[in-house]
VOMI-935902 format. One record per residue: x, y, z of N, C-alpha, C in turn. Coordinates in steps of 0.001 Angstrom, whole numbers, padded with zeros to 6 digits, always signed. Layout:
XYZXYZXYZ...
***
This chain:
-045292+013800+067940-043880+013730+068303-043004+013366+067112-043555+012971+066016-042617+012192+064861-042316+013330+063893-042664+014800+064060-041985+015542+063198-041250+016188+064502-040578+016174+066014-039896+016294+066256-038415+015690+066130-038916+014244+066083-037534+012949+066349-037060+013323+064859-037834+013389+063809-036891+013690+062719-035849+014955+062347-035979+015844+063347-035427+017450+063461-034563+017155+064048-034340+016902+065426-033693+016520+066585-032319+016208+066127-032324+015345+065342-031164+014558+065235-029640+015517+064683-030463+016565+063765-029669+017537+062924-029725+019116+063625-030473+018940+064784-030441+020452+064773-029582+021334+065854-028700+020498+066068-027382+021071+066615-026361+021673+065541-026264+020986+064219-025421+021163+063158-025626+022472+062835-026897+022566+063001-027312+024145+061989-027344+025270+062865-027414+025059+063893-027824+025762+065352-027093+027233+064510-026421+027669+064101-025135+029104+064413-025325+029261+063246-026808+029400+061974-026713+029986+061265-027507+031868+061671-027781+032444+060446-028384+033775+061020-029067+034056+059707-030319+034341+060224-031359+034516+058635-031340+036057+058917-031009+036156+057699-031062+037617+057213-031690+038199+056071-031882+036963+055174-032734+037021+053661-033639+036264+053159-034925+036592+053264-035489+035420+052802-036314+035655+051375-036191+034906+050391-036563+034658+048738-038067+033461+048804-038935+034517+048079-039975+033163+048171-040212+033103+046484-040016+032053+045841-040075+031790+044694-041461+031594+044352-042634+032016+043431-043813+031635+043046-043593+031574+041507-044781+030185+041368-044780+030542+039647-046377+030539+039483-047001+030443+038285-048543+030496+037851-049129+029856+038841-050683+030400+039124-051560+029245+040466-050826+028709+041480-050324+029427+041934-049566+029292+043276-050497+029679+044120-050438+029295+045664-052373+028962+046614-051177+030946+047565-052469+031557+047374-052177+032884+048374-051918+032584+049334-052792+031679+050198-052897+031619+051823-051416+030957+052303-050747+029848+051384-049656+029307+052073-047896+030461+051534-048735+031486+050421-047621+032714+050318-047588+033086+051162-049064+034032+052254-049760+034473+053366-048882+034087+054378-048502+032916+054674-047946+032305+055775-046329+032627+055463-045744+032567+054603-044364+032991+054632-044446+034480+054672-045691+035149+054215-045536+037050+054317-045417+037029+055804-045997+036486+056683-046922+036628+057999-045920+036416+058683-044973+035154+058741-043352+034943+059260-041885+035521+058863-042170+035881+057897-040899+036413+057367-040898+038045+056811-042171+038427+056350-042518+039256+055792-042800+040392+056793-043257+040694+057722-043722+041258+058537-042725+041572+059578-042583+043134+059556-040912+043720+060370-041598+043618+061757-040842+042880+062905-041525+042949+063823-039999+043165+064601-039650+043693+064295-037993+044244+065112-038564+045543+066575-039762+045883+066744-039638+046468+068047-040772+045300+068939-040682+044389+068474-040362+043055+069612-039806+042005+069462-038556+042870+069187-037232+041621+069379-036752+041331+068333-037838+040943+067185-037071+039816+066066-036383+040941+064806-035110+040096+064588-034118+040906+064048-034716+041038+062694-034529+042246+061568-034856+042940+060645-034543+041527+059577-035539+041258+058444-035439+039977+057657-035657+040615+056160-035362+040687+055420-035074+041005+053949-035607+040547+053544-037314+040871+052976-038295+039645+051956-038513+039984+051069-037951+039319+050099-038019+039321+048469-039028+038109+047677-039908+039060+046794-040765+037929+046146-040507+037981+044986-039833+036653+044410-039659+036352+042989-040179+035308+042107-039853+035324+040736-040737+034892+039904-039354+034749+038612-039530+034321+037990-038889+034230+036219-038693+035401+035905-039923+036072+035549-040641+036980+035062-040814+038117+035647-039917+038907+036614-040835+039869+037433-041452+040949+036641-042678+041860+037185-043038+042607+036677-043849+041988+036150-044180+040690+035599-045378+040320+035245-046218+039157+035895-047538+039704+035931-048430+039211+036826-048469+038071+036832-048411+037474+037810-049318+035478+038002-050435+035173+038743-051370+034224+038452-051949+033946+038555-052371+032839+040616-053338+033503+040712-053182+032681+041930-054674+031540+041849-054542+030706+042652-055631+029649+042556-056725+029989+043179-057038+030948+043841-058149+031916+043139-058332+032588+042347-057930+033278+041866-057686+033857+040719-057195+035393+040435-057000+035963+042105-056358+036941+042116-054990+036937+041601-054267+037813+040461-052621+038276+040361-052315+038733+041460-050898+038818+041313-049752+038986+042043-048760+038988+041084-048291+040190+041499-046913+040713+040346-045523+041067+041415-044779+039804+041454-043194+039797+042047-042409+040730+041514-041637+041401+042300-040975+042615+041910-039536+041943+042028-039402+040650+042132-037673+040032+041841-037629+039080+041268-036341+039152+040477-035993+037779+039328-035580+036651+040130-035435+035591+039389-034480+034502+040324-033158+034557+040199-032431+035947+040069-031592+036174+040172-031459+036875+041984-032862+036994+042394-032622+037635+043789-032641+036069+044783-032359+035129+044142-032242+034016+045206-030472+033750+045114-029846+034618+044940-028225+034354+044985-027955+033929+046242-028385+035373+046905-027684+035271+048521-028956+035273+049263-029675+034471+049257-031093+034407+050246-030453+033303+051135-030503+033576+052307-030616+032649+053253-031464+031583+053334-032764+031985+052969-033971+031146+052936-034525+031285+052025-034847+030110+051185-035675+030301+049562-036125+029123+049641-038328+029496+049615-039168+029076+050273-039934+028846+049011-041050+028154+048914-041764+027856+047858-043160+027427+048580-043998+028030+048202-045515+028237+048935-046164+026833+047820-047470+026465+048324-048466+025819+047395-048906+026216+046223-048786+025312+045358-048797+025891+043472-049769+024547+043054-050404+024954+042337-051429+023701+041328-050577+023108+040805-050323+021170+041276-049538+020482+040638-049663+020562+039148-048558+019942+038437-048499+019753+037298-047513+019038+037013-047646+018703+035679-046808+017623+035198-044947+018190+035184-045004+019603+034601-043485+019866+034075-043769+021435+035363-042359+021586+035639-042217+022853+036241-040907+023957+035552-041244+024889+035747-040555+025867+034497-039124+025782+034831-038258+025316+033503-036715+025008+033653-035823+025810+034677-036338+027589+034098-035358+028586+034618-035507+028135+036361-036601+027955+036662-037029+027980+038317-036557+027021+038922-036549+026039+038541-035526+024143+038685-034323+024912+038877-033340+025516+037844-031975+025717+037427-031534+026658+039296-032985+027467+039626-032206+028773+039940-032590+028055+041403-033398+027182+041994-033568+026920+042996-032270+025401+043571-031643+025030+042462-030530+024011+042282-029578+024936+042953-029463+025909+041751-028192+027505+042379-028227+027761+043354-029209+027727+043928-029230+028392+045830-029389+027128+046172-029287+026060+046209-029071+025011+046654-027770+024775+047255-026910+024700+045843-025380+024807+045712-024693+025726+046531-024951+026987+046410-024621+028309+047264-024863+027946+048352-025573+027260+049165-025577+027309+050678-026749+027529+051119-027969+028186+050295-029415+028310+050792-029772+027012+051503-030680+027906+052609-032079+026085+052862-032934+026747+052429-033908+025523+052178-035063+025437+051125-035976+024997+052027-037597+025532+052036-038441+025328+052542-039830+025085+051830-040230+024088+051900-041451+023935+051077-042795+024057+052058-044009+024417+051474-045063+024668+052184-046048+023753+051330-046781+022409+051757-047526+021414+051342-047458+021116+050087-047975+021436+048886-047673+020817+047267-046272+021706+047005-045928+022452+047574-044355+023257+047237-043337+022231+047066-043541+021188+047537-042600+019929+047476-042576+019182+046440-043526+019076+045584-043402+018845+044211-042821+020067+043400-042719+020895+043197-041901+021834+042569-040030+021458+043040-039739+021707+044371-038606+020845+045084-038025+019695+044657-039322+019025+044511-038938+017468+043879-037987+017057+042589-039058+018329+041739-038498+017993+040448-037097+018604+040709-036563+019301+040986-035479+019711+040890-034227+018352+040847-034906+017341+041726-034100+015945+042412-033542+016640+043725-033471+017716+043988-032760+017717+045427-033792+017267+046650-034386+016252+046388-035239+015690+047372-035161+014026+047524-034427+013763+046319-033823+012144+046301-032943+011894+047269-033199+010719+047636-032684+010241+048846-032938+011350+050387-034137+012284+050271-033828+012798+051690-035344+012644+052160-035189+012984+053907-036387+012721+054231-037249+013664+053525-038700+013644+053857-039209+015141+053140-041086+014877+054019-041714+015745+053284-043132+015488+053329-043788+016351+052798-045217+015860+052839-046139+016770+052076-047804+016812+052634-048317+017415+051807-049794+017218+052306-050425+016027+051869-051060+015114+053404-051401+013858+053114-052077+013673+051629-053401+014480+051391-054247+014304+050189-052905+013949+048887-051723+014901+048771-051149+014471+047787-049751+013435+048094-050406+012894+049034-049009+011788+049097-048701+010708+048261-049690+009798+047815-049562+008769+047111-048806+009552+046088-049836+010577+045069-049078+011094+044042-047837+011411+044265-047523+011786+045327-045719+012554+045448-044848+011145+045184-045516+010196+046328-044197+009099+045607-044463+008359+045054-045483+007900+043751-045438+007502+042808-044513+008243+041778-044754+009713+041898-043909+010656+040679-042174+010908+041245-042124+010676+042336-040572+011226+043156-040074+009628+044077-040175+008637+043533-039674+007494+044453-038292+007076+045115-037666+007773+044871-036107+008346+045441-036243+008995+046619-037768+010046+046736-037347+011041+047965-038016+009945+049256-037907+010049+050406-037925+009529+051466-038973+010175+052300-040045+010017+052034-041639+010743+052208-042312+010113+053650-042302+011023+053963-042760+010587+055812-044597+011543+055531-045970+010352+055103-047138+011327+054811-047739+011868+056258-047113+011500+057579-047507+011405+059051-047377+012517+059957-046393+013477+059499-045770+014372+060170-046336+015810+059822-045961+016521+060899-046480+018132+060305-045353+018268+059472-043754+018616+059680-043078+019058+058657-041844+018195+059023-040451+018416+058508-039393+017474+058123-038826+018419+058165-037236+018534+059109-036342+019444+059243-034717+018356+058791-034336+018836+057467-033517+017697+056769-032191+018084+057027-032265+019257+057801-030915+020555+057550-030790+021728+056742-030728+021351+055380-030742+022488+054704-031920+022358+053556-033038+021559+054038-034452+020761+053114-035689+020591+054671-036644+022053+054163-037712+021569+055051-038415+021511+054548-039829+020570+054613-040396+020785+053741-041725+020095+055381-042944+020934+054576-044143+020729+055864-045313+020730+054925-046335+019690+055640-047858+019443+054894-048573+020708+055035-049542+020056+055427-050738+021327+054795-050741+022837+055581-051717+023891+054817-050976+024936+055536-050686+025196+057144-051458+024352+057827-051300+025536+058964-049948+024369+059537-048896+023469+058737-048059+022800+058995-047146+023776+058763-047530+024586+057455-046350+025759+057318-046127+026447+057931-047055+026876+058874-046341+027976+059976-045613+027542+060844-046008+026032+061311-045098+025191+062133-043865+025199+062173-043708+024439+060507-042094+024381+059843-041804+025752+059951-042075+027061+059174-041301+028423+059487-041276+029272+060694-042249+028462+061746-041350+029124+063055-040395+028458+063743-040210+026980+063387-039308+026183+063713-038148+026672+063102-037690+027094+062104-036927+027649+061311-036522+028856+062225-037179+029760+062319-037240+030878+063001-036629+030520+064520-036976+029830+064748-036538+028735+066289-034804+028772+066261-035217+027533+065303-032920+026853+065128-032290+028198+064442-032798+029412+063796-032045+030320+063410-031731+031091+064408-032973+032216+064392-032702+033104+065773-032821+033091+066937-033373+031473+067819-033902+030751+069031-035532+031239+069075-035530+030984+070491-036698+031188+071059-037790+032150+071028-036908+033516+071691-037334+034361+071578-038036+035177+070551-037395+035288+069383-037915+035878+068077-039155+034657+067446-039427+033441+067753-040027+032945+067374-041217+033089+068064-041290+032975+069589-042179+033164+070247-042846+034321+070094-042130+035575+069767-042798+036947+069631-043573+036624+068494-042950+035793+067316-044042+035819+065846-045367+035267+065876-045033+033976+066805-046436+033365+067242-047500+033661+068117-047142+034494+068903-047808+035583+069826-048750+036681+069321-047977+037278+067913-048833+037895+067059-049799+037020+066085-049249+036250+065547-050238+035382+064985-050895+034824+065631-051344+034433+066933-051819+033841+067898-052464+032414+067578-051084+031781+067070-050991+030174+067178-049593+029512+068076-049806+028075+068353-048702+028026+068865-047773+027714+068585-046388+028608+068947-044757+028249+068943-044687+026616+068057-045116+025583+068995-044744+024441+068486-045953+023522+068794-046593+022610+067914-047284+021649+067724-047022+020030+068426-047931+019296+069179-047592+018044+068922-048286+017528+067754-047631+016644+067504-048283+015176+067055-048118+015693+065396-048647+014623+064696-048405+015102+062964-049723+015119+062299-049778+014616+060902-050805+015099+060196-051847+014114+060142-051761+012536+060168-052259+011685+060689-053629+012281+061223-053394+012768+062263-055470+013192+063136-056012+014118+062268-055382+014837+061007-055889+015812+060489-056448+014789+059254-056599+013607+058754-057045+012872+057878-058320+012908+057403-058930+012380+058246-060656+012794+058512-061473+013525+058939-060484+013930+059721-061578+015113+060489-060747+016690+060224-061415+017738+059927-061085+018887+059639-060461+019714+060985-059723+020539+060614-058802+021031+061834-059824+022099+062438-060302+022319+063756-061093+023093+064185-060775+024369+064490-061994+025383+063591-062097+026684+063610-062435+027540+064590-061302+028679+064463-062085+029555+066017-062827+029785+065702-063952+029964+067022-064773+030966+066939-065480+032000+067841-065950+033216+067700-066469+034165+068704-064573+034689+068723-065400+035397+069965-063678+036784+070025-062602+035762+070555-061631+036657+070131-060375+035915+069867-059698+035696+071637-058792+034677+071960-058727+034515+073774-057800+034965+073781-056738+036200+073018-055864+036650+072895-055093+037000+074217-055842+038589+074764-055839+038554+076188-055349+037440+077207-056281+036739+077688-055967+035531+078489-054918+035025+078075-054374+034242+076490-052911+033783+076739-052064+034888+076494-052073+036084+076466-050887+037107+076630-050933+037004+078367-051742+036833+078732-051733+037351+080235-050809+035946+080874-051438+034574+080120-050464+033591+080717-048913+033536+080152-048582+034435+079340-047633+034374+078815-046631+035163+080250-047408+036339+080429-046565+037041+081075-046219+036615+082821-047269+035671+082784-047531+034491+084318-047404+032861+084298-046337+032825+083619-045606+031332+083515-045448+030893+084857-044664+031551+085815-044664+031180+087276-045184+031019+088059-046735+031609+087571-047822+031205+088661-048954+029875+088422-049224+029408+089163-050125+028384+089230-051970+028472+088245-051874+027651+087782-053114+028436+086856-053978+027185+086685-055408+027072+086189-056214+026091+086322-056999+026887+085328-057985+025731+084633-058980+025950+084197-060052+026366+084084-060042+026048+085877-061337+026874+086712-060883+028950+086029-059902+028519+087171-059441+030074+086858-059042+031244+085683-058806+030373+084887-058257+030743+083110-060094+031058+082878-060920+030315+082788-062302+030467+082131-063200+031295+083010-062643+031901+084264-063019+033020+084798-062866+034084+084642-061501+034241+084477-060935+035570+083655-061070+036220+082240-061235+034826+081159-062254+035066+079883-063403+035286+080161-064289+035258+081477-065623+035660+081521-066241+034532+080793-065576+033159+080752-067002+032097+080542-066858+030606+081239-067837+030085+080486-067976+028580+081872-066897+027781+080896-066265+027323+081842-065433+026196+081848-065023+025141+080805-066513+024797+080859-066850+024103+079191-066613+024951+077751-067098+025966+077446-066925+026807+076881-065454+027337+076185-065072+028040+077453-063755+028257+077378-062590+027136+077114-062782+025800+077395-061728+024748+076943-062011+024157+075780-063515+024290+075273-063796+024371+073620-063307+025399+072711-062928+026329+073097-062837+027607+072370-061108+027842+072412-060473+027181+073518-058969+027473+073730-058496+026457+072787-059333+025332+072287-058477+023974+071754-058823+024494+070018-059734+025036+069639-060366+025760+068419-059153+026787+068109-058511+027659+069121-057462+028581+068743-056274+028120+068762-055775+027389+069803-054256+027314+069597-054200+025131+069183-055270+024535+068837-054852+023340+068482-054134+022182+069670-054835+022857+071268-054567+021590+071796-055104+022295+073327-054917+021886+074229-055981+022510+075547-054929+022947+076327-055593+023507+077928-054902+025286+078019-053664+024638+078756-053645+023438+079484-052503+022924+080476-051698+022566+079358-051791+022280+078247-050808+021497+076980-050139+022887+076842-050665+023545+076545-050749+024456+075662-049696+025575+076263-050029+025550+077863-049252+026389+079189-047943+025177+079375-047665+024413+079449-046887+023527+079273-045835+023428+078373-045897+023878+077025-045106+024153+076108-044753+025653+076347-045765+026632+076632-045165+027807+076498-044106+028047+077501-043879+027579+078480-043374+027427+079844-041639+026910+079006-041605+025452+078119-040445+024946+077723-039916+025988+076721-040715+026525+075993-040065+027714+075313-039277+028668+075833-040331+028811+077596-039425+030084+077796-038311+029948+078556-038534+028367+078718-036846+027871+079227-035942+027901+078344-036098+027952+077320-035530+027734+075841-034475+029210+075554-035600+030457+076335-034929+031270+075727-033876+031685+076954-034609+031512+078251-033062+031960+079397-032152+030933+079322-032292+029754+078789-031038+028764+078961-030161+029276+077819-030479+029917+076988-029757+030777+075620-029165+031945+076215-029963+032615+076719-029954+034206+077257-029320+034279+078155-029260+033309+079496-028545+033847+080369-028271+032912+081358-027376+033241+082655-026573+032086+083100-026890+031836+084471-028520+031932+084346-029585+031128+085395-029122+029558+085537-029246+029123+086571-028965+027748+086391-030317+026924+086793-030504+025730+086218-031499+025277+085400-032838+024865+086945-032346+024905+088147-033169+024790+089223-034294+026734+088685-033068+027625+088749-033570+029271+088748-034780+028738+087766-034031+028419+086257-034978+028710+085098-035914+027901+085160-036231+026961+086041-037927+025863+086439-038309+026784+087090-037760+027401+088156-038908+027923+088485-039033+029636+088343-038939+030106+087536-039303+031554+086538-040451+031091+086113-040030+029681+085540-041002+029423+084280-042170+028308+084663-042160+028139+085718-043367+028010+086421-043304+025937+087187-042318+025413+086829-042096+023933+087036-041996+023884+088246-041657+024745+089178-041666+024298+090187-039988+024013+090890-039502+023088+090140-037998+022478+090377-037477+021713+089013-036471+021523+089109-035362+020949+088075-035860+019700+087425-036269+018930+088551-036531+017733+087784-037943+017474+086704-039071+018602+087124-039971+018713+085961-039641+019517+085037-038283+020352+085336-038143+020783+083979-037583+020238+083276-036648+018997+083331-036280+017813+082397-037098+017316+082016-037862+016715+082851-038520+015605+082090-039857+016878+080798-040380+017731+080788-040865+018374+080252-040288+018753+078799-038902+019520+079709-038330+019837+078334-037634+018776+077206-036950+017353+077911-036831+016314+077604-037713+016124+076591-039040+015901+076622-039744+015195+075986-040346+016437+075116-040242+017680+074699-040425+018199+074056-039584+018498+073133-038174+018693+073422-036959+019086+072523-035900+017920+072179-036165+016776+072904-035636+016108+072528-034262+015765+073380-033470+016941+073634-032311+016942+074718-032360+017537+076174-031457+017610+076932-032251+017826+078274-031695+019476+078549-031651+020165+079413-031573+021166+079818-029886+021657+079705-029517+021341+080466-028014+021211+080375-027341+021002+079020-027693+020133+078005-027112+019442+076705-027445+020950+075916-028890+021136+076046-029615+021763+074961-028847+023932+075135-028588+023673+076750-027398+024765+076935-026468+025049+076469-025429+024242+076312-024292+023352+075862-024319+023885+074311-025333+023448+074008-025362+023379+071932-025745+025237+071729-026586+025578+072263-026713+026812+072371-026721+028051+072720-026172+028261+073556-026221+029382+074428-024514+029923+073612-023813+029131+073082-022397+028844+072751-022270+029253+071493-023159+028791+070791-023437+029243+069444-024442+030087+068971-025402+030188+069185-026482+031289+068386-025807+032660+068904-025507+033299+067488-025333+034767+067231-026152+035821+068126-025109+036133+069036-025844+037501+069929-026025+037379+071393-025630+035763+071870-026132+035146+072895-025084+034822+073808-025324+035303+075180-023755+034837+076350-023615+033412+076355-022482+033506+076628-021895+031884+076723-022528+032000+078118-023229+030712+078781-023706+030463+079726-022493+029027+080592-022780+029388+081502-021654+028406+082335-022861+027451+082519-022504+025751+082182-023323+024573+082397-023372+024106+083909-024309+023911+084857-024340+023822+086076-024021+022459+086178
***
């Protein structure tokens, strides 16, 4: 819950922006898999389900010449940091710390600072961020393993090592990778709402939104799927929010026992199938309380609550504001969306 309460507070302010460009800055030994995760969210045209057309530009100092990745595969950016002018979003993936980070890249990520960009960091990406100083005095975070180091070297920035990611306003910054997909569909969330976010995570088949922070990921390694993917089954609960569903019944329809199937559902989406049906349910209140001018008894039960009052307390404790408020802030403002009358 503690990388929600820190979002919460700001994310009415930003609610009525519109991503249209997104700039991912890499320099030498930069980690593929947490680039991977900004290609996978931002990169990937998924406009014939729903999510609006996104402009992804990969830049470098240097374009045209190759860098190095921490495996050791190149990658050759085809844009200068002159293509972070007008980026909406200019993102910075995991790079092999180091002591100094290259001037021009400081100067040009300051520039889109100034201009109006938000900035998104993906686990050690926050030391590159850092140096810039636009991380003094704000909240931030990183990947636990490099926390001590971050604020021994950055003791100005305001380092939360507990959380999946930190939504500062126009400064996100999220731990380790699979925190980055968190932070950039959350992004994807307060930009274009619900809907376009939910479609991204649907294809990636993780979930929309996470509890809890990085803390349980300390010691023990985050658990791997395995065997065929339960894709099926949560598309199928996706499309049956309103109906009544059990465990019994979910691990019948995957064709396995019980046990099995609630080992294998917590391995894919990072938490078990009632959690898991539980959030998807507040999402999709998320998107008719945006979309349309259901009133909030209708939208519990579409989305499977039953009545009004579990959909407060649900959505309450997931978003932070209640049904009505969270109407109010949005349905009013996000680009494209009817003004909804508050019941």
């Amino acid at each position: 819950m503690a990388a929600r309460t820190l979002y919460n507070k700001i994310l009415p302010i930003y609610s009525g922006s519109v991503l249209k460009t997104v700039a991912v800055v890499l320099i030498d030994e930069f980690a593929p898999f947490e680039f991977g995760v900004l290609c996978e969210v931002f990169g990937v045209d998924r406009t014939d389900e729903g999510v609006p057309p996104i402009e992804f530009r990969v830049c470098a100092e240097r374009p045209g010449v190759p860098l190095r990745t921490t495996v050791g595969v190149p990658l050759t950016p085809d844009h200068g940091l002159a293509a972070l002018a007008d980026a909406d979003l200019v993102a910075m993936p995991a790079a092999n710390i180091r002591a100094e980070y290259p001037p021009a890249v400081l100067d040009a990520i300051r520039a889109a600072s100034e201009r109006g960009s938000t900035l998104l960091t993906v686990c050690s990406g926050a030391f590159l961020l850092a140096a810039t100083g636009l991380l003094d005095g704000r909240l931030c975070t990183t990947h636990w393993r490099h926390a001590q180091e971050f604020a021994e070297r950055f003791p100005q920035a305001k380092l939360d090592p507990d959380v999946l990611f930190v939504d500062d306003g126009d400064i996100i910054t999220s731990a380790g990778t699979a925190a980055g997909i968190d932070a950039c569909l959350h992004y994807v969330r307060r930009e274009l709402g619900a809907g376009p976010a939910t479609a991204i995570a649907r294809r990636m088949v993780v979930p929309p939104q996470r509890d809890g922070g990085q803390r349980q990921y300390v010691e023990l390694p985050i658990p791997e799927s395995t065997g065929d993917s339960l894709e099926p089954v949560l598309t199928w609960m996706l499309h049956n929010l309103d109906a009544e569903h059990t465990v019994a019944g979910l691990a019948r329809r995957a064709q396995l026992s019980e046990r099995t199937f609630a080992r294998r559902f917590v391995a894919e989406t990072g938490t078990t199938p009632l959690r898991w049906l539980s959030m998807q349910r507040v999402l999709h209140a998320q998107q008719l309380l945006e979309e349309t001018t259901l009133s909030v008894e209708e939208v519990a039960q579409k989305c499977g609550f039953g009545g009004a009052a579990l959909l407060r307390h649900h959505f309450t404790r997931v978003v932070g504001v209640g049904p009505k408020d969270y109407r109010r802030t949005f349905a009013a403002t996000l680009s494209g969306r009817v003004t909804a009358t508050v019941e």
